[in-house]
N, C-alpha and C positions, 0 to 999 in steps of 0.2 A: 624235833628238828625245826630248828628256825629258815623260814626261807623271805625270799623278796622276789615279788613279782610284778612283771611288766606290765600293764595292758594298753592297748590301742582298740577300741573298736569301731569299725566303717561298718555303717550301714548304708549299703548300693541302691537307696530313694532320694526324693526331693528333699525332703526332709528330716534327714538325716541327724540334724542339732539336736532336736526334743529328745530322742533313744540313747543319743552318747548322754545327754546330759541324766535322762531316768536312770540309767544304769550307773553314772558318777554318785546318783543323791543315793542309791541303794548304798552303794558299796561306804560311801560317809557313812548310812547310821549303824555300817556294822559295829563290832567289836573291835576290829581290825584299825589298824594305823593306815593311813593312806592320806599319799602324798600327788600333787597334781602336777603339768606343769602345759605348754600348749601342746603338745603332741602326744603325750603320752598318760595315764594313770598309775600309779606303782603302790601297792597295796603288800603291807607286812604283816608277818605273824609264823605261826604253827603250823606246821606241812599238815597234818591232821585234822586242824580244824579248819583252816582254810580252802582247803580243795574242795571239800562237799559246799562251802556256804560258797565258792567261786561257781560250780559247776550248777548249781541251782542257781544264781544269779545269769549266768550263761543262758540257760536255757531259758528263763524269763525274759529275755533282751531278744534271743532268733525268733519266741513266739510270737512276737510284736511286729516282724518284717518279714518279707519273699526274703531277700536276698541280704546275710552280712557276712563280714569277713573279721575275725578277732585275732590277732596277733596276741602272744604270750609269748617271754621268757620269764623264766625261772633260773633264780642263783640260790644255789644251797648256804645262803648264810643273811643274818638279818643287815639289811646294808640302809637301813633308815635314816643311820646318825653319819653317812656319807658326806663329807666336804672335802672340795679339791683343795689342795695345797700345792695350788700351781699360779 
């Protein structure tokens, strides 16, 4: 099952920019599609293969700080090739 998913992550330090940004360079050299934009990361693929390399990614990212907060949504269908026709 294909899915697309959101991320945002805040980390609650000063220096907050280096760990968003280590976590974006990870999730590039995955396997996975991933698309950027300034608020958010959105990263595509295989519900299967995805959530374990998300979930170890994850927890590589909380090792590195006291305090983060990661937003995720998830839509069950691959939405990569999305463009408004508005």
């Amino acid at each position: 099952m294909k899915v697309s998913i959101e991320l945002t992550l805040t980390p609650l330090k000063d220096d907050y920019e280096r760990h968003i940004i280590d976590f974006i360079k990870r999730l590039r050299a995955s396997e996975f599609k991933v698309l950027e934009n300034p608020l958010s990361t959105q990263i595509y693929g295989d519900y299967d293969k995805l959530m374990p390399f998300l979930t170890q990614e994850i927890k590589q990212s909380f090792s590195t700080v006291d305090i983060a907060v990661l937003n995720m949504k998830i839509v069950k269908t691959d939405r990569s090739d999305y463009e408004p026709n508005f």
